[in-house]
C-alpha positions as CSV (number, residue, x, y, z in Angstrom):
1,X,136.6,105.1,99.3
2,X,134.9,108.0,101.2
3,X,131.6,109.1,99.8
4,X,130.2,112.8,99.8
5,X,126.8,113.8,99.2
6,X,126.3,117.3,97.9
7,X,122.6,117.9,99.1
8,X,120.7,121.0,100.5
9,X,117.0,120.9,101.9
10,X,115.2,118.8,98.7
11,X,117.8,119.9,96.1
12,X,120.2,116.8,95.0
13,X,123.5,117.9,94.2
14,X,125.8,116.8,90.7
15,X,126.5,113.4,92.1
16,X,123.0,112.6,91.9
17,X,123.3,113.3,87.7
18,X,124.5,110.0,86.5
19,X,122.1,107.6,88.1
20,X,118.5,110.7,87.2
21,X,119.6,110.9,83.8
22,X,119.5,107.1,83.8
23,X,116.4,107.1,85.6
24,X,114.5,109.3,83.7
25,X,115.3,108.0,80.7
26,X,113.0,105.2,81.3
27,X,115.4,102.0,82.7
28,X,113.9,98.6,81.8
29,X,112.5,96.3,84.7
30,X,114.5,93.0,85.1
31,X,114.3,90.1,87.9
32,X,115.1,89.5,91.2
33,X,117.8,87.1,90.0
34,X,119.0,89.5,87.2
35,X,121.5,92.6,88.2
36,X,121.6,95.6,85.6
37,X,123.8,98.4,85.2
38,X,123.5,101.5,86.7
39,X,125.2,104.6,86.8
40,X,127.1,104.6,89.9
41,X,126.9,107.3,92.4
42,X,130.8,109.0,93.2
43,X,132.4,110.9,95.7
44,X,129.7,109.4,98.1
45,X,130.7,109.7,102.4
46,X,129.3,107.3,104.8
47,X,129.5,106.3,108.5
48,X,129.8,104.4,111.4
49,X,130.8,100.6,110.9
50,X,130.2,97.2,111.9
51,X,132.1,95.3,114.3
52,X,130.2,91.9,114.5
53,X,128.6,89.9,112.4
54,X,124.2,88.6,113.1
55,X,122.1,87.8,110.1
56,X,118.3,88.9,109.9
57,X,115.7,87.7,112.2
58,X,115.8,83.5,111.3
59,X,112.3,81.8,110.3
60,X,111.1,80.2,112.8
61,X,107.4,77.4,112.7
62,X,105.1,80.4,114.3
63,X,103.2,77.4,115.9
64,X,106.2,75.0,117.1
65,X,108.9,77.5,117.4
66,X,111.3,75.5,116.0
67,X,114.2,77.1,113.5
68,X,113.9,76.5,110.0
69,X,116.0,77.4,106.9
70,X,117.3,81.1,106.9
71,X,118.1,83.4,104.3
72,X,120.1,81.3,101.1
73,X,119.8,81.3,97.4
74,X,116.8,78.9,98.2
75,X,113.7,80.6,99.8
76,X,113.5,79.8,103.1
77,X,110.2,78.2,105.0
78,X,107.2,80.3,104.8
79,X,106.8,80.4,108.7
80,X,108.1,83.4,110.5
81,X,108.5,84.3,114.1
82,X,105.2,86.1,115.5
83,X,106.8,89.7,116.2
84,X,110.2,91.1,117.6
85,X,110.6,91.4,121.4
86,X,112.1,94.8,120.3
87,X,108.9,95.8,118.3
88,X,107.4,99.2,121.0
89,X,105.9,101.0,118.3
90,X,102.4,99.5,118.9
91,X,102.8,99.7,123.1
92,X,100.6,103.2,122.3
93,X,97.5,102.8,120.7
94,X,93.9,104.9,120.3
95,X,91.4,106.6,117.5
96,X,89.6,110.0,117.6
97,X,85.8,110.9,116.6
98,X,84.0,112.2,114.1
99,X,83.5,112.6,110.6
100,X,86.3,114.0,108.1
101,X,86.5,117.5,106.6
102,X,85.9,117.2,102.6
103,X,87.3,120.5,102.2
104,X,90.2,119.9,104.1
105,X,93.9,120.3,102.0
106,X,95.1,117.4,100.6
107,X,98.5,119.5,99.9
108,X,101.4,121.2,101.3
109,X,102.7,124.1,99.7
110,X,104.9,123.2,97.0
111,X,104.1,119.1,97.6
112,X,104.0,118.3,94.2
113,X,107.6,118.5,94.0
114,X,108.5,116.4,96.7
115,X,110.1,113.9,94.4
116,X,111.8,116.2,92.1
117,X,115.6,116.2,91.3
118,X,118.1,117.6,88.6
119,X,117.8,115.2,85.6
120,X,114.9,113.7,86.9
121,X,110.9,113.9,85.2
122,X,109.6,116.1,87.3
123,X,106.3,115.4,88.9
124,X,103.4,116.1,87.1
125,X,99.7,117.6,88.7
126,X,98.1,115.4,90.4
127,X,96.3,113.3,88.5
128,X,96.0,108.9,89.8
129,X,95.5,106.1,88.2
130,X,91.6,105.9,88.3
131,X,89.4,102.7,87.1
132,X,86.3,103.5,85.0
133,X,83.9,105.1,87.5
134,X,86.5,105.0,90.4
135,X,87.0,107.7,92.5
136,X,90.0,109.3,95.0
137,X,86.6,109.9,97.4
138,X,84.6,107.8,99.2
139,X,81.2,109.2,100.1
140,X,79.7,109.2,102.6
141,X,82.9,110.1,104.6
142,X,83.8,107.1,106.9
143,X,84.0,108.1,110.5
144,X,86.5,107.0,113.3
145,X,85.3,104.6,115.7
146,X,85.5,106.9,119.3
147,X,87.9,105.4,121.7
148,X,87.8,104.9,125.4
149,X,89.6,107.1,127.4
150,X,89.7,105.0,130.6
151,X,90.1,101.8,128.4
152,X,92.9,99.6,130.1
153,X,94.0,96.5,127.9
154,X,94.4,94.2,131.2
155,X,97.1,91.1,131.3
156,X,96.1,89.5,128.9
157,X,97.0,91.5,125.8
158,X,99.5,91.6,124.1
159,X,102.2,94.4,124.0
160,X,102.1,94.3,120.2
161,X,98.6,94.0,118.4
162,X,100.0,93.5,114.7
163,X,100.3,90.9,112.4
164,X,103.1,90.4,109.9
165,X,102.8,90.5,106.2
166,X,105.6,88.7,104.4
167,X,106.6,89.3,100.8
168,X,109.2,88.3,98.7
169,X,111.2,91.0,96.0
170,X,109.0,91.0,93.4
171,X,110.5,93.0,90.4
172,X,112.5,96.2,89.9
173,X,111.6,98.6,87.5
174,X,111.9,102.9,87.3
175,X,108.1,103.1,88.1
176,X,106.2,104.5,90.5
177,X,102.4,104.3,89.9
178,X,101.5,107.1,92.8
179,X,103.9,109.3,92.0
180,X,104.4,109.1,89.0
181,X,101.4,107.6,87.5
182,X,101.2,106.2,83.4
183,X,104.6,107.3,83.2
184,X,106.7,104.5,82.3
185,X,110.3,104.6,83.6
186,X,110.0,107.9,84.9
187,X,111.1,107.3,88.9
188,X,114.1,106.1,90.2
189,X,114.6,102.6,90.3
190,X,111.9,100.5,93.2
191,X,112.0,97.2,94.1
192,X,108.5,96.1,94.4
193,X,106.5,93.1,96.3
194,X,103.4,92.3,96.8
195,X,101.2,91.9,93.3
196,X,103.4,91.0,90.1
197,X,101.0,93.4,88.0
198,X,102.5,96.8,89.6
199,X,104.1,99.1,87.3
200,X,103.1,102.8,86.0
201,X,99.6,102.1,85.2
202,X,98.5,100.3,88.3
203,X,94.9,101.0,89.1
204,X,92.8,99.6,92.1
205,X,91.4,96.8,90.3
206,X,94.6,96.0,88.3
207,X,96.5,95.1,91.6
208,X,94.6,91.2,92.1
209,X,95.0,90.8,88.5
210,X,98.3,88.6,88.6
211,X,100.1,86.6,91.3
212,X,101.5,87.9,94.4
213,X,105.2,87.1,96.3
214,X,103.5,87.5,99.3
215,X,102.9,84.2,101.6
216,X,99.4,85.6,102.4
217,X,97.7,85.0,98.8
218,X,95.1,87.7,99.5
219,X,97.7,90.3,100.1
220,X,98.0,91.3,97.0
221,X,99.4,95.0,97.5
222,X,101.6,97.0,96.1
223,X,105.0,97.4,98.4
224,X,108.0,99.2,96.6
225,X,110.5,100.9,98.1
226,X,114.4,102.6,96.6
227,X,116.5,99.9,95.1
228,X,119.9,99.4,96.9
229,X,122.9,98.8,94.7
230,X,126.7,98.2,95.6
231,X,128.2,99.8,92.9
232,X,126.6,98.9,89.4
233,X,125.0,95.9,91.2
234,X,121.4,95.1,92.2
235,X,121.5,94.0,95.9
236,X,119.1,91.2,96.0
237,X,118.1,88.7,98.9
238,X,116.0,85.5,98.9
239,X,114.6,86.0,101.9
240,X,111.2,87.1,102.8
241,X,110.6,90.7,103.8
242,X,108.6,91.7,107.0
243,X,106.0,94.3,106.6
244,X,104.2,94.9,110.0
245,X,100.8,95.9,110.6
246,X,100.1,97.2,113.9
247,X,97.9,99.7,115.7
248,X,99.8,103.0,116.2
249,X,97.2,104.3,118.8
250,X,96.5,103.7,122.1
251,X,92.7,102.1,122.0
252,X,93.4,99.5,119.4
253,X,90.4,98.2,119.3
254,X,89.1,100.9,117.2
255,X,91.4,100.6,114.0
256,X,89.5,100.0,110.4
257,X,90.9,97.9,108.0
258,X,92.3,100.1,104.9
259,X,89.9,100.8,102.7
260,X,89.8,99.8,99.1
261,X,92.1,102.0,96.6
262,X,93.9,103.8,99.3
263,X,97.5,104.6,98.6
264,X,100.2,106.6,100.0
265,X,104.0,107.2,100.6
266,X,106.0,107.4,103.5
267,X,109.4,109.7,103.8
268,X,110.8,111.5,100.9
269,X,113.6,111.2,98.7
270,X,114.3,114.6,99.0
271,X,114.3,114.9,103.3
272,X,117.4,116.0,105.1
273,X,119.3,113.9,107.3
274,X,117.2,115.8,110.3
275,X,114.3,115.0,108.8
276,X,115.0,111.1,108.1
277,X,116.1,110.9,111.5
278,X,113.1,112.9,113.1
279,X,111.0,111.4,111.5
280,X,107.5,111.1,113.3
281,X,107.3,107.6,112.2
282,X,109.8,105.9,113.7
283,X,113.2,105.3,112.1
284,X,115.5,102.9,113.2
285,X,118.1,103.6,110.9
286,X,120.3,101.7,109.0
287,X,121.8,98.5,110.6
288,X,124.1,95.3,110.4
289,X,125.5,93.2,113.3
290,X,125.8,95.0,116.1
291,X,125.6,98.3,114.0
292,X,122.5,100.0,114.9
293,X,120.5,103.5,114.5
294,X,122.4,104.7,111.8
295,X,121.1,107.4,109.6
296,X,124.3,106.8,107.2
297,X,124.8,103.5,105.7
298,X,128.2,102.2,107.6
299,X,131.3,101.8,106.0
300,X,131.4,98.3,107.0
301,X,129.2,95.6,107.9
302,X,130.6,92.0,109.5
303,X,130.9,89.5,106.9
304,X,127.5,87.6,106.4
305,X,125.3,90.0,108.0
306,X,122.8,92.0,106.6
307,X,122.0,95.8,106.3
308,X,118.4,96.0,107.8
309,X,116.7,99.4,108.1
310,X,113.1,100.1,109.5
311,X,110.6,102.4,109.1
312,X,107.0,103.5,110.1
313,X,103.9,105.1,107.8
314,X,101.1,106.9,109.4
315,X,98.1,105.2,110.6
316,X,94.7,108.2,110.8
317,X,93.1,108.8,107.6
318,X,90.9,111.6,107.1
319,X,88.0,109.2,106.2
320,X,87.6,110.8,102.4
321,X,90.6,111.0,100.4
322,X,92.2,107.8,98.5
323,X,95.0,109.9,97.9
324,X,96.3,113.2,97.8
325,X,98.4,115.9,96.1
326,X,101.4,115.4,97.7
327,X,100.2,111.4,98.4
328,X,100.5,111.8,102.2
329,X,98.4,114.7,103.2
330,X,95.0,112.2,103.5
331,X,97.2,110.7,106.5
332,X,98.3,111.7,110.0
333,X,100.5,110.2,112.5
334,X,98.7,109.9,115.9
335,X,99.0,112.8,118.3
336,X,99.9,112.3,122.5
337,X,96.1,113.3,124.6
338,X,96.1,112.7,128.2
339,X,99.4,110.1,127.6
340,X,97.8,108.2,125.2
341,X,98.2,108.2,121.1
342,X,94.8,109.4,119.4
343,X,94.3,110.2,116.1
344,X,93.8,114.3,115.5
345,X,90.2,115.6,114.7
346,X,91.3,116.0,111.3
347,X,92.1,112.3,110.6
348,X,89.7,110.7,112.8
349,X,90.0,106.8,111.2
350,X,92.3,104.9,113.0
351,X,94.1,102.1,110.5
352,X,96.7,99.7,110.6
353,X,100.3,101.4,111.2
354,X,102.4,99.7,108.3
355,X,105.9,99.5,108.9
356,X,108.6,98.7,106.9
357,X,111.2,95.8,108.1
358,X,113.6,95.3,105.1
359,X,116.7,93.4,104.5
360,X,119.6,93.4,102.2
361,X,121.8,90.6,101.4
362,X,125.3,92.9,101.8
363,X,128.2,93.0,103.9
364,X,132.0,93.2,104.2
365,X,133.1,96.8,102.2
366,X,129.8,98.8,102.2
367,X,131.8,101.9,100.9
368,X,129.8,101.7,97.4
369,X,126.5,100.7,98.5
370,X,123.9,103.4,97.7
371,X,120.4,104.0,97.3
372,X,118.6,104.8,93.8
373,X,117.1,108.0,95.1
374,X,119.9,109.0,96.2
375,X,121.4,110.0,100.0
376,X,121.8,107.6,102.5
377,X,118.7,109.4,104.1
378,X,116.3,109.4,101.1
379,X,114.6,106.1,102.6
380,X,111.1,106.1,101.5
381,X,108.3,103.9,100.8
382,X,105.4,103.5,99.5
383,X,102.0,101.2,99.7
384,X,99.1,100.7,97.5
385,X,95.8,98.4,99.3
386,X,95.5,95.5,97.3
387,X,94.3,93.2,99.7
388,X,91.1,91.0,99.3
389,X,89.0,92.9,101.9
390,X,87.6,90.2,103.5
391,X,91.1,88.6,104.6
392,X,92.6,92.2,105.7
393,X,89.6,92.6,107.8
394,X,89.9,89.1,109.5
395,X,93.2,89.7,110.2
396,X,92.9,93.1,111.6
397,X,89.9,91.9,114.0
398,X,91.5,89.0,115.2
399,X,95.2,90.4,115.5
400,X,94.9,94.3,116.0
401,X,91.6,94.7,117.4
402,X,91.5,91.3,119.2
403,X,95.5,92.0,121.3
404,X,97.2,89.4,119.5
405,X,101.1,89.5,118.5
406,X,100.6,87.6,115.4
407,X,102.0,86.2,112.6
408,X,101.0,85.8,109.0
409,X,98.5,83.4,109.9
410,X,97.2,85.3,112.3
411,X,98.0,83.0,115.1
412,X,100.0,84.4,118.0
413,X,102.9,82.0,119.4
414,X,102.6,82.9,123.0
415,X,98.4,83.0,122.9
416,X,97.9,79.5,120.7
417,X,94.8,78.9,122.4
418,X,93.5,81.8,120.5
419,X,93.2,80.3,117.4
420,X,94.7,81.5,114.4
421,X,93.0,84.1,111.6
422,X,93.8,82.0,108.2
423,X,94.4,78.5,108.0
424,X,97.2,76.5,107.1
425,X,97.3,77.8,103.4
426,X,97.0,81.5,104.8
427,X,93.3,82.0,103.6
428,X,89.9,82.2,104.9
429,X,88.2,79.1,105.7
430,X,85.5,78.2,103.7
């Protein structure tokens, strides 16, 4: 069956009803390897289909290169392949000068209702989770690191200068601690990763508290995103999710690591299907075998593949706020100077470009699959630093500001005499 959306600019139309009025009447968290009911979404219209069939990107030993398990009801090996020969995203890299504006605006006009639909909580003022004493400031402001002009990476480097964060589902609950902060069950449904301890009230220092599903056991951020259903059903996968960090500017040498407490969110569930698919972060759309850039979910996706979709955050911060209003004004995507990617005078830190490589475990009739927030275009993220600072910074020196296509070691397949960021167990040596 044919699904219809009724949407206009950031207003959700009826068919959205059923699944808000489930959502903001607070729906209970359950596991990975539970499904729940949910109101399904009618009516709904989707798009191109699948002809062939390829499963997500197999794990492969990042040092040997050999093949190991991929995606089953088991978790597959921890090793992943160093990068994607497809990944271009970081080709451009490069920082601006200068010290941040306090006084800049941390809001668009009418931001605070950027997550706001019929039958849904609305968004209150802004307001986050603080710890005792914390702040959304830092002070002094943090400067960005100026970048060479005539700089010229050489044939050495990489292509990509990233590393790979890889995180397992976590747990699914109607929270959303940025947007929605110390209100229990008040978003749509997420599926989060990274630290075990995110729900509504997450702070910056409650984050490391509990375990993390992320390889890396200093990564202990908070990663959520919409949850996917196909019909009433939780889509779940086993297999570990690829979270990239890269450098979205041109002299990459000059990106920070993220500093501690920053959050923000990427996309909307409110955008258009323009604005999903103009995105200045790049979108490549929704996907399964040989099914690619679509900005509808298809119809149909060859048996045993899965629906992948990928998506990228901004990487300048203004230097000062933690947050903001509207959760995205503190960051900027990079601007084109002289054919290079800068960041603008206004966000003049330069910091890992996360981006977002997700897959579902669905195929075959994909009439019924639908996202909790909504249109097929409502894609949206969000990220919450809660790594241990020394480990993030390791792995941004040797990876992003070192050249290096890495994985979540930080060792880089096709440069192994390089050496490697963590060690075997993914930490720091002692």
């Amino acid at each position: 069956m044919k699904r219809r959306y009724t949407v206009a600019g950031s207003v959700a139309g009826a068919a959205l009803v059923g699944v808000l009025v489930a959502v903001s009447s607070g729906v209970p968290a359950f596991s990975a390897q539970n499904t729940s009911k949910h109101h399904p979404m009618t009516g709904m219209h989707h798009s191109a289909s699948a002809t062939t069939s390829a499963a997500p990107e197999s794990a492969e030993s990042a040092e040997s290169g050999e093949p190991t398990a991929g995606p089953t009801a088991t978790k597959p090996a921890d090793a992943t392949p160093p990068g994607d020969s497809d990944d271009d995203a970081s080709d451009t890299a490069g920082g601006a000068t200068g010290t941040a504006d306090p006084s800049a605006p941390t809001a668009t006009p009418d931001a605070t209702n950027d997550h706001n639909m019929p039958g849904m909580v609305a968004q209150p003022a802004y307001g986050p989770n603080l710890d005792p004493g914390e702040s959304d400031t830092v002070s002094p402001a943090v400067k960005g690191i100026t970048p060479e002009q005539s700089f010229n990476p050489g044939p050495d480097i990489s292509t990509h200068r990233e590393f790979q964060a890889n995180c397992y589902m976590s747990h699914h609950a109607a929270n959303d601690p940025i947007v929605f902060p110390g209100m229990t069950g008040a978003s749509h449904m997420h599926t989060f990763m990274g630290s075990s301890t995110t729900d509504a009230d997450t702070t910056t220092k409650s984050l490391p508290a509990g375990k993390t599903s992320c390889i890396t056991p200093g990564d202990k951020s908070g990663y959520w995103h919409p949850s996917i259903y196909n019909g009433d059903k939780l889509v779940t996968t086993e297999y570990k999710q690829t979270i990239y960090y890269k450098s979205g500017i041109s002299d990459y040498r000059t990106v920070r690591a993220f500093p501690s407490g920053l959050r923000f969110v990427v996309g909307s569930p409110t955008q258009t299907k323009d604005e999903f698919k103009n995105h200045p972060g790049t979108v490549e759309g929704w996907e399964c075998g040989n099914s690619a850039n679509n900005f509808e979910i298809p119809d149909h996706c060859a048996e045993g593949s899965y629906l992948n979709i990928r998506m990228q955050a901004p990487s300048c911060w203004d230097g000062v706020h933690l947050d903001s209003a509207d959760h995205k004004s503190h960051m900027a995507y990079p601007v084109a100077e002289n054919y290079r990617k800068v960041c603008p005078a206004s966000h003049p830190v330069a910091v890992p470009m996360v981006e977002f490589k997700m897959g579902f475990n669905v195929s075959g009739d994909m009439s019924n699959v639908r996202l909790s927030s909504g249109t097929d275009w409502s894609w949206h993220y969000d990220f919450f630093n809660g790594w241990d600072a020394p480990t993030l910074a390791a792995l941004v020196k040797h990876c992003i500001n070192g050249g290096l296509q890495c994985d979540p070691r930080g060792f880089d397949l096709y440069k192994p005499g390089r050496g490697a960021a963590l060690n075997e167990n993914y930490e720091l040596a002692s």
